[in-house]
C-alpha positions as CSV (number, residue, x, y, z in Angstrom):
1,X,75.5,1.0,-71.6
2,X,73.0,3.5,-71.4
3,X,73.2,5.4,-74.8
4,X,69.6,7.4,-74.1
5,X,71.9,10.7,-72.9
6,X,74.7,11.0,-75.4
7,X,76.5,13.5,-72.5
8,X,77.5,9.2,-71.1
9,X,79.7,9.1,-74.2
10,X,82.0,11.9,-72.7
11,X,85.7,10.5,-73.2
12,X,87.4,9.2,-76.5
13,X,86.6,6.4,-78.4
14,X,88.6,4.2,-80.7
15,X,86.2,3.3,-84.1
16,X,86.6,0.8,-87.1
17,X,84.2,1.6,-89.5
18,X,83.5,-0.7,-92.7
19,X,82.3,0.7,-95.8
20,X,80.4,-2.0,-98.2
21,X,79.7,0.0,-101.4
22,X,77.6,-2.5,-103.4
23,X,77.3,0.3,-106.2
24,X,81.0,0.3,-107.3
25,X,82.0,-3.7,-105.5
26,X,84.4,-2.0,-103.3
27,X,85.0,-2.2,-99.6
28,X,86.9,0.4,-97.6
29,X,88.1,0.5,-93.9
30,X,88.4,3.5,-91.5
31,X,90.0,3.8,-88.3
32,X,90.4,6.6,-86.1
33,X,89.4,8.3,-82.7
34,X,86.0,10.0,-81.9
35,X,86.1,12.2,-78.7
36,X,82.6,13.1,-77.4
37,X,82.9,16.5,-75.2
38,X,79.5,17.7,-73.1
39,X,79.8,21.7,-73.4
40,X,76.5,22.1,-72.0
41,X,73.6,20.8,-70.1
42,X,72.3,20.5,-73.6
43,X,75.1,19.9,-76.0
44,X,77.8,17.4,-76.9
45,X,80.0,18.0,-79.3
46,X,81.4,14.2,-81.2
47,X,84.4,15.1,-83.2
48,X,86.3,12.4,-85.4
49,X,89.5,12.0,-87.3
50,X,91.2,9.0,-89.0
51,X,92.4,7.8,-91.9
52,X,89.9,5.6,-94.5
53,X,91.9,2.8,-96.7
54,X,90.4,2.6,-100.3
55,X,89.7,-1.0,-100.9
56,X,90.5,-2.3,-97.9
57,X,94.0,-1.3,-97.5
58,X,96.9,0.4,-99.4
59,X,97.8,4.1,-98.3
60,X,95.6,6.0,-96.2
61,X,93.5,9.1,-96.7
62,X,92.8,11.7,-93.5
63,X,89.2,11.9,-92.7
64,X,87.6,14.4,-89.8
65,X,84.1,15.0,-89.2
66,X,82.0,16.8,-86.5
67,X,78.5,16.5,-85.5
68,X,76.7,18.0,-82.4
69,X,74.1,16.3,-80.1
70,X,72.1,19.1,-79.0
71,X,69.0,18.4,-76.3
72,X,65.8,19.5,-77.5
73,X,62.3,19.7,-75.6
74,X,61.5,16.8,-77.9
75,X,64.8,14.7,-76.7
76,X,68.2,14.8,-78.5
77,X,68.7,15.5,-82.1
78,X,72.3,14.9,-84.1
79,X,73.1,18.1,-85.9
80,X,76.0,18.5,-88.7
81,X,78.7,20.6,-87.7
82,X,77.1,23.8,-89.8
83,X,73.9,23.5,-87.5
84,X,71.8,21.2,-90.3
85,X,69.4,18.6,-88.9
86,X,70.6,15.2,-89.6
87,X,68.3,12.7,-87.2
88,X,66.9,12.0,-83.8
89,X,69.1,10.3,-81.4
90,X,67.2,7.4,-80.8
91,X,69.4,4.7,-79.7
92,X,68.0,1.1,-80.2
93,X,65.3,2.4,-83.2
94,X,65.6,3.4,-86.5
95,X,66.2,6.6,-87.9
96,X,65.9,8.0,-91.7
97,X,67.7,10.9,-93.3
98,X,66.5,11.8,-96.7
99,X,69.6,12.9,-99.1
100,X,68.2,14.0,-102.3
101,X,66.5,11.4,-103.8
102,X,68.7,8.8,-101.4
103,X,68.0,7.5,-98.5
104,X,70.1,6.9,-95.0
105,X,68.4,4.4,-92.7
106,X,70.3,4.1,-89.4
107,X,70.6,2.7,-85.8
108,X,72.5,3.0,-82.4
109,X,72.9,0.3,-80.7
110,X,75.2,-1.5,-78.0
111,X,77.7,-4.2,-78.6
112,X,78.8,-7.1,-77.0
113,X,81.2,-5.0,-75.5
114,X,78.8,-3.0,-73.8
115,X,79.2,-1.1,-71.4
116,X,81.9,0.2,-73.3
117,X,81.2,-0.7,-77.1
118,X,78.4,0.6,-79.0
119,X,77.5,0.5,-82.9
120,X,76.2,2.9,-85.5
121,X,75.2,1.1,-88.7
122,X,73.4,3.2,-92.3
123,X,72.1,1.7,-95.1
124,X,72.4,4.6,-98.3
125,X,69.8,3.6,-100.9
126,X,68.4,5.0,-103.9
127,X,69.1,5.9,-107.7
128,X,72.8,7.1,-106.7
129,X,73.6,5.3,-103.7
130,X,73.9,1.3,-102.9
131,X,76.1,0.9,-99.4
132,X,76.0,0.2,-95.4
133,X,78.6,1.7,-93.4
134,X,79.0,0.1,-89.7
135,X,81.3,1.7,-87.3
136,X,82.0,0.1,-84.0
137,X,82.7,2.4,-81.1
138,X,85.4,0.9,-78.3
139,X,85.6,3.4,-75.4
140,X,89.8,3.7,-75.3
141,X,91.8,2.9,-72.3
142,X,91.9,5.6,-69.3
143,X,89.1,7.6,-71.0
144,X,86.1,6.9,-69.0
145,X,84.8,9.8,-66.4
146,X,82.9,7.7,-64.7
């Protein structure tokens, strides 16, 4: 899959997402449905919702998030939903996003499932944060525009 032009992720998404919190020993799962919309020429809008298990499993917690993939002159750039830089899209290389004094190290990347699997994976470091999250994309039945 050709992850270069997010506008190629239009369609919904099942992910599973694995949170391995080395600060507090803990690992939590999420699971849920990102839907990747192309309003523009030079926007995508990648909304989520699911539910995280604390620890692994017992009762679930609703999650949503929103980010936007906006083109720029300089190539595509992920943007929070309130308009705040968070990195380059640069599938394949690594990206950084300071938080304070912590720091997100990240990277897009296909899976074995490819052409219709891909993988985001971040390493938080620093004095307040100790965890990687790695959420695996699967495109979801009947949702490909091709």
């Amino acid at each position: 899959m050709n992850l270069t032009d997010p506008r190629a992720l239009a369609g919904t998404w099942r992910f599973d997402r694995h949170i391995d919190d080395r600060a507090a020993g803990q690992h939590h799962t999420a699971t849920g449905v990102a839907t990747f919309v192309v309003e523009d020429a030079t926007r995508v809008r990648w909304d989520e919702s699911g539910v995280v298990r604390w620890g692994g499993d017992g009762e679930g917690v609703p999650i949503t998030r929103t980010l936007l993939l906006d083109r720029r002159e300089e190539g595509w750039i992920v943007l929070f939903e309130d308009g705040r830089e968070f990195h380059p899209w640069s599938p394949g290389g690594q990206v950084r996003h300071p938080c304070g004094d912590d720091v997100y190290t990240g990277c897009v990347s296909p899976t074995g499932q490819a052409p219709d699997g891909w993988t985001v994976e971040w390493r938080a470091a620093g004095p307040t944060k100790d965890y990687t999250v790695t959420t695996v994309l699967s495109r979801s039945s009947g949702s490909d525009p091709r």
